[in-house]
N, C-alpha and C positions, 0 to 999 in steps of 0.2 A: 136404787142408789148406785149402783156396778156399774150398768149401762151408761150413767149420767159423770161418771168418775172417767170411766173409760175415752168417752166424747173430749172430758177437758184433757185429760193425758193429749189425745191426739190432735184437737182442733186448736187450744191454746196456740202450739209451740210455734204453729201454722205463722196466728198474727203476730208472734214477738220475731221471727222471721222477719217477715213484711214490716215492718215497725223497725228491725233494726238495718235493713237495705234502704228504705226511706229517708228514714233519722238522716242517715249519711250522707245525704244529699244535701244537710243544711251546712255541709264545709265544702268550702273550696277545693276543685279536683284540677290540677293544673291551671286553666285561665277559664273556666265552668264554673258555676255557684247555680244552684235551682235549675237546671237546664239552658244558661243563660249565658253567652259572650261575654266574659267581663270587660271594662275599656280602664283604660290607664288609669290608676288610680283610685279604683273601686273598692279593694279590699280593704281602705283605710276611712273612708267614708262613712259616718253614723246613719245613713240612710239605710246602707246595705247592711248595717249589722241588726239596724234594728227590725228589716226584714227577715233576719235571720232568728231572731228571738220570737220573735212572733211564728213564723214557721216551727219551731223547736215546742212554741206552747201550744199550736193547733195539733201537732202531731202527740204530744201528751193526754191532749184533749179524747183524740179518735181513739187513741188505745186505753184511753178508761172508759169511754162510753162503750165500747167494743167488748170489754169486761162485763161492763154494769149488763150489756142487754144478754150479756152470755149468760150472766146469774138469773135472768129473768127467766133465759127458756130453761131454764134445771126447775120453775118451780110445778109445772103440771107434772100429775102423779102418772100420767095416762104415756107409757113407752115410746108410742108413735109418733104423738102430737110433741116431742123433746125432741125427737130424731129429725121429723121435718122440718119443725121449725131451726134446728141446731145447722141444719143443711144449707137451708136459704141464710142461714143469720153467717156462716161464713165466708158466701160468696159477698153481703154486702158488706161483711167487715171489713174485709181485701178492698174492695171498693172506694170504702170512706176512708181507706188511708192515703187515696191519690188524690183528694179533698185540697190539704193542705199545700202538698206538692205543686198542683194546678193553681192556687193561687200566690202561692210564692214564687213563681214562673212567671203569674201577671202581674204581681208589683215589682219585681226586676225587669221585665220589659220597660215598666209604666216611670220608672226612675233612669231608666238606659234612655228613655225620649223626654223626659225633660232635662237632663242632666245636657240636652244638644250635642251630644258627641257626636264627630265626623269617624262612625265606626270603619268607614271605608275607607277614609283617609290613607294613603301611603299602603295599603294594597293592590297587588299588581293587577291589569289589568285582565290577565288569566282566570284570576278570581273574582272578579268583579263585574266583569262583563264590560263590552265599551260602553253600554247608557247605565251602567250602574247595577244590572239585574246580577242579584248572586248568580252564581256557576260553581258546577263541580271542577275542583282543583286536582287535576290526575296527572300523577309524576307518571311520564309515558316511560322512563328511563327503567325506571323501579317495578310498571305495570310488565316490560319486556323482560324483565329476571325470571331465570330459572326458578320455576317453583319445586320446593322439595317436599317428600312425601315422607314426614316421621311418624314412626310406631305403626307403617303400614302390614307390613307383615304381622306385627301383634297379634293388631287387631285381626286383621282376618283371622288367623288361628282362635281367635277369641268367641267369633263367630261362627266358624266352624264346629268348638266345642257347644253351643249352644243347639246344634241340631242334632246331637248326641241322645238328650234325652226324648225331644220328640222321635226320631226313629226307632231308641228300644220300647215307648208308649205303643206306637203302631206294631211294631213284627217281635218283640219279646217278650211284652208284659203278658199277663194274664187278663186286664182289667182291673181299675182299682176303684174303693169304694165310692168314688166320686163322681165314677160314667163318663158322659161325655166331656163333660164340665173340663177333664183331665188332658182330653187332647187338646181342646179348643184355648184352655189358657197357657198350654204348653207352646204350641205354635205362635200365641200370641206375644210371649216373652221373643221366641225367638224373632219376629217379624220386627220386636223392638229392637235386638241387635244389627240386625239390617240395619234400620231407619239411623243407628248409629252413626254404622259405616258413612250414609250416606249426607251425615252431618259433619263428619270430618272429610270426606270431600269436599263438601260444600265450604268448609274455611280454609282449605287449601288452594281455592281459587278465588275466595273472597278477595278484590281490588285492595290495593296497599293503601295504608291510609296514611295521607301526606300533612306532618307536620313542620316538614323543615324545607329548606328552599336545596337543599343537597337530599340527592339520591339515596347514597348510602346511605346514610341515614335513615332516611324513607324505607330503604328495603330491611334495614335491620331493625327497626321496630316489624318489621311485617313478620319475620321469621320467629319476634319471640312472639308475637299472638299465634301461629300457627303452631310452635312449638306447642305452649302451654295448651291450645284447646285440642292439640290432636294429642296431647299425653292425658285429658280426662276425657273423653270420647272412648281411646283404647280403654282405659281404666274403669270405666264406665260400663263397655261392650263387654271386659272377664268381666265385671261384678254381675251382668246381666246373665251372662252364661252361667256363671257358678248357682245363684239364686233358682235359674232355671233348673239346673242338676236338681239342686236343694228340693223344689218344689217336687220335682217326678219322687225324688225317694219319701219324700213324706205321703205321700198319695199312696202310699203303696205301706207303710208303715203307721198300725195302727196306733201302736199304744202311742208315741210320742212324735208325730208327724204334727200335731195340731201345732206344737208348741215349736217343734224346729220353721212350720211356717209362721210365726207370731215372730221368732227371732231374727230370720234371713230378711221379713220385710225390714225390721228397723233397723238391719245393718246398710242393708240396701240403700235404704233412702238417706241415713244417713252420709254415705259415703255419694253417695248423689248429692248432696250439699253441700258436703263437706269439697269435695273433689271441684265444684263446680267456683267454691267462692276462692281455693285457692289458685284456683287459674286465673278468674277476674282481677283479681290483688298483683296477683306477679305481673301483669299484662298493666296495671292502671299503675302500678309503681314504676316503671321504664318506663313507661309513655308520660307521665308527669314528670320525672326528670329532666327527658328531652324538650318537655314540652316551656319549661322553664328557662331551656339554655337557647334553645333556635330560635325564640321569637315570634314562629309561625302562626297568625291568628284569623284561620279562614273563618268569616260571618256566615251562621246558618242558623240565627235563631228562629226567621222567618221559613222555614223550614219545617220545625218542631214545634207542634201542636201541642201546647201546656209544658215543651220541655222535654213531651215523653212520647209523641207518634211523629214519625218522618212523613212528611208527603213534597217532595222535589219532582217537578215532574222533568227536570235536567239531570236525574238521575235515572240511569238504564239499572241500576242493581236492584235486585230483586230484596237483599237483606243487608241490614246495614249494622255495623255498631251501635249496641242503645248508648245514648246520651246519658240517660238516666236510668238505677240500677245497675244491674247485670248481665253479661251476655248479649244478644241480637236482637235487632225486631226488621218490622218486615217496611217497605217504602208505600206506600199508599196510593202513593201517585198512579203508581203500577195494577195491569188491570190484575194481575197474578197475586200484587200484595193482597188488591180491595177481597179477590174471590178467596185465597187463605185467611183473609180475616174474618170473612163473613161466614165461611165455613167452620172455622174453629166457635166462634159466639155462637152459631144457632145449635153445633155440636154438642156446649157446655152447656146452655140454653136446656136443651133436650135429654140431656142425662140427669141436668136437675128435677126436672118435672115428671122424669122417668123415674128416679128412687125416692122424690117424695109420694108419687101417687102410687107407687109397687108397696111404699111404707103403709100408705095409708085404708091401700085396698087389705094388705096383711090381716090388719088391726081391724077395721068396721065390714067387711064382710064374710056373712057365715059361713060356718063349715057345714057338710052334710054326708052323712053317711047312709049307705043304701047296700040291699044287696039283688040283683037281677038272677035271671037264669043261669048265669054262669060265671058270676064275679062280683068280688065285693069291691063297688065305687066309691073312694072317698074324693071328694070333690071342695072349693071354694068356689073362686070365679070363674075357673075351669078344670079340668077332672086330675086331680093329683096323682091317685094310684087305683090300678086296677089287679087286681087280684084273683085270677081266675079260680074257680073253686076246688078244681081237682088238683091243684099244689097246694092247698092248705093243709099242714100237719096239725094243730092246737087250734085251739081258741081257747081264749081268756077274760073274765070280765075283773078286771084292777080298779081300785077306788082313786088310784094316784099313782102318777105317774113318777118313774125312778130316779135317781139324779143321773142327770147327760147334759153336754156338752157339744155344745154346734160342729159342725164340720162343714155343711151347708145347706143354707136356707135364712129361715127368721125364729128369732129368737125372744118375742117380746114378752114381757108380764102377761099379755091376755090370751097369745098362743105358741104352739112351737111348732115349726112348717120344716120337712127339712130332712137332710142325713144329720144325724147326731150319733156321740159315742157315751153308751149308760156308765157308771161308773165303775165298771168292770171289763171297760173296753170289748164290750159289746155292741158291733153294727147294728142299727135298726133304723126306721124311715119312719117318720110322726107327721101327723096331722091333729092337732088335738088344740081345741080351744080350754086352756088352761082354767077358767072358773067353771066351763060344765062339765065335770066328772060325772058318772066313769066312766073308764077308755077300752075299749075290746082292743087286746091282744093279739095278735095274731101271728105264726110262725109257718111261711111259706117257703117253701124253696131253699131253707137255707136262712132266710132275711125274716129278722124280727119288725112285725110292723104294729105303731099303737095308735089308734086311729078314733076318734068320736064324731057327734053331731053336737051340731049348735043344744038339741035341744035332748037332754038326759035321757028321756020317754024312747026318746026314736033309738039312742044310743043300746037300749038295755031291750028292745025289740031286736034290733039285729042281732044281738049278742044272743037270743033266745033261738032266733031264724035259723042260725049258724049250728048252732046245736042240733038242731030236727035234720038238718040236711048232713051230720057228720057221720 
């Protein structure tokens, strides 16, 4: 029941998220409604509103059924087959909430062409192209301004503190109970502050985006987008580095390390949300002001794929403003966008299939315990720990295993794989398939290890073995 309490804690909050970025799309954003140009007159129209109610009921729709099938996978008793399934069921929930989106972007296209409006009417030829083909509209005036570089110094110093703790991991620690795992996500946080930095360059030479037929203008919407995303990019990069610190000293801090990292992820990600949605807001609120006073209304529905993928191939930028949502996406058209798309999908693709079949191999295949000439091998699919005999201090045969708490590995009803801490904040390394008890004990070197076989007989053989050779 914990494991199944814990999933909804975490995976819920996911699609009322996505549900409520969505949702938002069924109002009007400056002269936008569904991803869609509106033309004169549109927002008073019973057509378009009752496109809009209909959207509003399909997207009610997706987040109860998205509900209903979440209650579905909490009902097997079996740890694994909830976790896989809870895995795959939230990548297609995310999914089915651009269901409604995508066709509320075809019947506002499908009433924008029967409605016969001359969208291009009385836009200039710059934008229109002389036989009519849309074009990228680029204030050359505003693309030639000084671009400014805010929170640059911040951020670096933010970056910088984040290589702080990977170097005392490398030349000052000791080692912490976690081994490799320690360096390898340490450096990984900080690779992410990088990738930061290299995101607020990247909007700092993102092209201006031209809503009014005057420059200034043009340029001073540009400065509050660059403002606001290079103030949560920095904000972003300390939160990343601070988290980083957080992680090294809990790695290294037994008794309450587990819990300070349980805390720093959800402040973390919190403030990743939070920081990210109030940049989009300040930037979509000036830009809908302006966007209401200059008149400016370059056509690019044909452009947007359901509303929500750009593909222009008269567009050179490699990332554009999303239309719909939040933040950027990428130009399709581009051989750069197709290869980062396809890369990210086969990516997420592959991590899926990766922690449902790591889940599932956990669960359905056995464990086995052995002891050779010179080491006692516990093994699954492949050989977990080796314990050479001459560092073995104890042994022990236990009927049941003590209370502990993961640190890392797997933790299900049917086994425990893993670093854990017993309830006396005592390091030990388990291998033990949880319904065949009992479990030999074992204290080598320092590290408590509790280890069995699939099959009890073999279990209480070794535990005998162990003994003649001590």
């Amino acid at each position: 029941m914990g494991i199944k309490l814990i999933m909804a804690c975490c995976f819920l909050p996911c699609i009322l998220i996505m549900f409520g970025v969505l949702y938002m799309e069924g109002r009007q954003k400056g002269n936008v409604l569904l991803g869609v140009t509106l033309w004169p007159g549109a927002d008073k129209e019973e057509g378009v509103r009752k496109i809009q109610k209909r959207f509003r009921k399909e997207m009610y729709l997706a987040l109860l059924s998205s509900v209903l099938v979440f209650l579905c996978t909490c009902i097997p008793n079996r740890e694994s087959i909830v976790l896989s399934t809870q895995i795959l069921w939230l990548m297609a929930a995310i999914a089915v909430f651009f269901v409604p989106m995508a066709n509320g972007n075809r019947r506002m296209k499908i009433l924008k062409r029967e409605r016969r409006i001359e969208i291009l009417e009385g836009i200039p030829e710059a934008v229109t192209g002389a036989e009519g083909g849309q074009k990228v509209y680029v204030d050359l005036k505003a693309a030639a301004a000084p671009k400014g570089k805010p929170f640059f110094r911040l951020s670096l110093a933010g970056a910088l503190l984040g290589l702080v703790p990977v170097l005392g991991e490398l030349f000052l620690a000791q080692g912490s109970f976690y081994g490799w795992w320690t360096e390898l996500l340490l450096v990984i946080m900080f690779l992410v502050g990088l990738l930061c930095l290299w995101f607020q360059r990247y909007f700092w030479r993102m092209r201006t985006d031209v809503i009014s037929y005057r420059s200034q203008v043009n340029i001073q919407l540009s400065r509050v987008r660059q403002y606001q995303w290079s103030r949560f990019w920095c904000m972003f990069l300390w939160g990343n580095s601070v988290f980083n610190i957080l992680l090294w000293i809990s790695m290294h801090w037994t008794k309450g390390g587990i819990y300070l990292i349980l805390g720093g992820t959800f402040a973390y990600m919190l403030l990743a949300m939070a920081g990210m949605f109030v940049a989009e807001r300040n930037v979509r609120k000036v830009y809908g002001a302006f966007q209401k006073e200059e008149g400016l209304s370059v056509e690019e529905d044909d452009h947007w794929i359901c509303g929500m993928f750009y593909y222009n191939k008269n567009d050179n930028r490699f990332m554009v403003n999303q239309r719909v949502g939040i933040g950027t996406t990428v130009n399709l058209a581009k051989t750069s966008g197709k290869v980062f798309t396809a890369g990210i999908s086969l990516l997420t693709a592959a991590v899926l299939v990766w922690a449902v079949g790591l889940i599932l191999l956990e669960d359905f295949v056995p464990v086995s315990l052995k002891v050779t000439e010179d080491a006692v091998i516990s093994s699954q699919y492949k050989e977990e720990y080796r314990i050479p005999l001459e560092e073995i201090d104890t042994v022990e045969l236990v009927e049941e295993l003590p209370a502990m708490s993961k640190r890392v590995g797997t933790a299900l009803d049917t086994i425990k794989k893993g670093s854990f801490l017993t309830e006396d904040y005592v390091p030990c390394k388990v291998c033990v398939r949880i319904k065949k008890l009992p479990v030999v004990k074992i204290t080598a070197d320092g590290m408590v290890y509790y280890l069995n076989d699939e099959e009890p007989e073999v279990t209480e053989e070794v535990y005998e073995e162990l003994l003649n050779l001590m």
